[in-house]
C-alpha positions as CSV (number, residue, x, y, z in Angstrom):
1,X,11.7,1.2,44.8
2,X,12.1,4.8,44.1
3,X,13.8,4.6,40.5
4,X,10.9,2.3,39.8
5,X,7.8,4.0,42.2
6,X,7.3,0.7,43.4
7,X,5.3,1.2,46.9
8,X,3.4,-1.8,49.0
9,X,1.4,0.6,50.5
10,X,0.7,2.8,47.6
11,X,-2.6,4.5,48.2
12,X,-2.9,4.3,44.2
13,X,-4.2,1.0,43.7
14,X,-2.4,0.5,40.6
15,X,1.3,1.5,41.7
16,X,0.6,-1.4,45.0
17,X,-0.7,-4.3,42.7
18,X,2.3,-3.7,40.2
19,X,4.9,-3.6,43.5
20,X,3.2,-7.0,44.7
21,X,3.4,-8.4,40.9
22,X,7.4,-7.2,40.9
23,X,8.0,-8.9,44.2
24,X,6.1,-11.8,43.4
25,X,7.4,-12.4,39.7
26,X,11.0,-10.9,39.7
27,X,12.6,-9.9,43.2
28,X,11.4,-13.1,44.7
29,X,12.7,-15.6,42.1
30,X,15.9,-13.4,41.8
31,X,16.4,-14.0,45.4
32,X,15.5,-18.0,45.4
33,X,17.9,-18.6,42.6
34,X,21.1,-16.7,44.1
35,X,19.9,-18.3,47.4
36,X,19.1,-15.2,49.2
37,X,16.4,-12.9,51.5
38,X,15.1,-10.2,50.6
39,X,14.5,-6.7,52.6
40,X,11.7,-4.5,52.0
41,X,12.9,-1.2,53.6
42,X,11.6,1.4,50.8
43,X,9.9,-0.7,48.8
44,X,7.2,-0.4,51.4
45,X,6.4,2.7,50.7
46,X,7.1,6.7,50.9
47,X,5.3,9.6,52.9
48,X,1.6,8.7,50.8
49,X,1.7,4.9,52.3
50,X,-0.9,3.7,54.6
51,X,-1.0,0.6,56.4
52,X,-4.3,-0.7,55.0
53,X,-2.2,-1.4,51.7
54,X,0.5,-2.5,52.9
55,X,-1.2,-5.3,55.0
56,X,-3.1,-6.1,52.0
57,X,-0.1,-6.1,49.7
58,X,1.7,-8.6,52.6
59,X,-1.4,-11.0,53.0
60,X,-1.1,-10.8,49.0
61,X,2.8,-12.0,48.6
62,X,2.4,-14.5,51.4
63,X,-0.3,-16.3,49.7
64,X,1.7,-16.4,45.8
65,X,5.2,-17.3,47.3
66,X,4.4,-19.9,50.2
67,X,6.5,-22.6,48.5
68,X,9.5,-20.5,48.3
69,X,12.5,-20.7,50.8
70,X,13.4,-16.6,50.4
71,X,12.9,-15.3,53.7
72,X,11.3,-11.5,53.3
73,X,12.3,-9.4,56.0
74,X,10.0,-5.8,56.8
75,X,12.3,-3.1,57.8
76,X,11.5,-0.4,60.4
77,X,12.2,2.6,58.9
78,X,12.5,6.0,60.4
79,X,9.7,8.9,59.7
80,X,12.0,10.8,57.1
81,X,11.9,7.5,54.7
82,X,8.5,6.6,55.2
83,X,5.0,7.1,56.4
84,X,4.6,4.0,57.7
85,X,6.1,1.1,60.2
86,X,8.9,3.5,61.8
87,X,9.2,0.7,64.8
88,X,10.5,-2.8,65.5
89,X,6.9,-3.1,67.0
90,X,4.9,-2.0,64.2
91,X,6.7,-4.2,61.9
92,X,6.2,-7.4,63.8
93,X,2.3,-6.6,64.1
94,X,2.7,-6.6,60.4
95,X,5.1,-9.5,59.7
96,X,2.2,-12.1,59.9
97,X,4.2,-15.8,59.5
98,X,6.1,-15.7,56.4
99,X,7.8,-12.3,56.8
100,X,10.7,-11.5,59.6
101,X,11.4,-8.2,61.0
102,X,14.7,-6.1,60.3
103,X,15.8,-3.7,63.0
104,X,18.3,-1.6,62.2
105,X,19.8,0.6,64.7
106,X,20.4,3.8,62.9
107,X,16.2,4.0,62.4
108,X,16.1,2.8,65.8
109,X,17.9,5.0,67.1
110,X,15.2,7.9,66.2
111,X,12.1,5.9,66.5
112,X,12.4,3.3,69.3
113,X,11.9,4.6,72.8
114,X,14.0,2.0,74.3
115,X,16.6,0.5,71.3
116,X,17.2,-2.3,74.3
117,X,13.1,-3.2,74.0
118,X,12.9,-3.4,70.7
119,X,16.1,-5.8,70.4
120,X,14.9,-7.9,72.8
121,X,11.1,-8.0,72.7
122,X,11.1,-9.0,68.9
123,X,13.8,-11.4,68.9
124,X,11.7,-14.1,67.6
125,X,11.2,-12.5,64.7
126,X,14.4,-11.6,62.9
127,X,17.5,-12.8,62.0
128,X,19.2,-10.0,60.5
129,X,19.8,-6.8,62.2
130,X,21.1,-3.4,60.4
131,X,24.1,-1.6,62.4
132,X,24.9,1.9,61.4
133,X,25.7,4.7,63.5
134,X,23.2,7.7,64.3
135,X,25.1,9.5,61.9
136,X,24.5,6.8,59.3
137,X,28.3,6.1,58.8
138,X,29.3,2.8,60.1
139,X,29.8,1.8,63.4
140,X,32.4,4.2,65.3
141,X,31.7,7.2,63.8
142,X,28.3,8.4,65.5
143,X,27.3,8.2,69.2
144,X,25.6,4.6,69.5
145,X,26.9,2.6,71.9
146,X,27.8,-0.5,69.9
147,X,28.7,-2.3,73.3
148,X,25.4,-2.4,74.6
149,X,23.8,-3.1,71.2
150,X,26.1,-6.5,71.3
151,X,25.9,-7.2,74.9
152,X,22.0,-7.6,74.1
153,X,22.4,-9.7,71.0
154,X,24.9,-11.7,73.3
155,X,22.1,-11.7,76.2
156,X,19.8,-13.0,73.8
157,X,21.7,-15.6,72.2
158,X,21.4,-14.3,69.0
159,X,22.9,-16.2,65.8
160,X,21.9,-14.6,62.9
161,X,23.9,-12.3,60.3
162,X,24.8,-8.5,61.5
163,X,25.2,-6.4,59.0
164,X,26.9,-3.1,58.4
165,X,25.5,-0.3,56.9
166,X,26.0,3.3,56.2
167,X,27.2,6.2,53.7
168,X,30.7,6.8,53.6
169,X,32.2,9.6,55.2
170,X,35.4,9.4,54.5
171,X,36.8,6.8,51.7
172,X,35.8,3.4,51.6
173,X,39.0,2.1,52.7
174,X,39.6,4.5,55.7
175,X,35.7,4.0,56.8
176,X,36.0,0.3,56.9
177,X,39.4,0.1,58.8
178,X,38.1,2.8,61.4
179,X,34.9,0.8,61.9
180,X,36.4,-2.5,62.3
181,X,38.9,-1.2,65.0
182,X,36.0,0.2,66.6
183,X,34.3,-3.3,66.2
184,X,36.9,-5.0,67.7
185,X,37.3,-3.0,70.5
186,X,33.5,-3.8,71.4
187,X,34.5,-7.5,70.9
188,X,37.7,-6.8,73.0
189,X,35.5,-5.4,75.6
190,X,32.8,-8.2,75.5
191,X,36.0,-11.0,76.1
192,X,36.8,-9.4,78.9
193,X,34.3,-8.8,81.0
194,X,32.9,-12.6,80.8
């Protein structure tokens, strides 16, 4: 979205009906054929984005890919990425029926008032959730309680993916052997008290 200036809710009225034409005629298929979803985090738009467009960009894609099986899923984004939907709640008033909502608990972490409200209040409407830490390395290297975060997917009887996110801070290797000791601790800790 930024190498390309794509934006949903462009203000320029050119820049949002080529983003809905690149979702519609190329993301979209891409994602059908390799049998995937598809997250619009950035693609939404940057600081200039307004909500009007984006709703109209939304009702716009719903309408030209209703046969497909891609899922598309509106990511709450924190104020720093984006001028607009910065909360689990404002993405679900936007979702409408063919779109999900993506938490993600690094943005949460800075937007939501209550990370445990927004996980829970909006179940319905996601099956794919964004963990990175408030530092935005992967789990186990910030201060976000992972536990919690887990207890509540538990509580909710959540099945769908979790996925990890985040820059590295370290290597690669070192990051992902750290945060899947982490990890397991939480799962260690979850086994235990049931």
């Amino acid at each position: 979205a930024k190498q390309e200036g794509l934006s949903l809710g462009s203000v320029k009225e050119k820049v949002r009906k080529k983003t809905v034409d690149v979702m519609c005629q190329t993301l979209v298929p891409f994602a059908e054929k390799m049998g995937c979803d598809l997250i619009c985090g950035y693609i939404k738009g940057g600081a200039d984005a307004a909500v009007s467009q984006l709703k109209k960009s939304i009702r716009e894609i719903s309408e030209r890919i209703e046969d497909t099986k891609v899922n598309l899923y509106l990511e709450a984004t924190n104020h720093y990425d984006s001028g607009i939907v910065h909360t689990v709640r404002e993405a679900a008033e936007l979702a409408g029926t063919v779109w999900r909502v993506l938490p993600d608990t690094y943005h949460m972490n800075m937007e939501e008032t209550s990370m445990a409200a927004a996980i829970v209040g909006h179940s319905n409407l996601y099956r794919n959730i964004h963990i990175s830490d408030n530092n935005r390395c992967f789990p186990g290297f910030g201060g976000i309680d992972f536990y919690q975060v887990f207890q509540l997917l538990k509580a909710i009887s959540y099945e769908g993916t979790v996925s990890i996110e985040g820059r590295i801070c370290r290597t690669l290797r070192e990051d992902i052997i750290k945060s899947c000791r982490y990890l397991e601790s939480v799962y260690s800790r979850m086994e235990t008290s049931d």
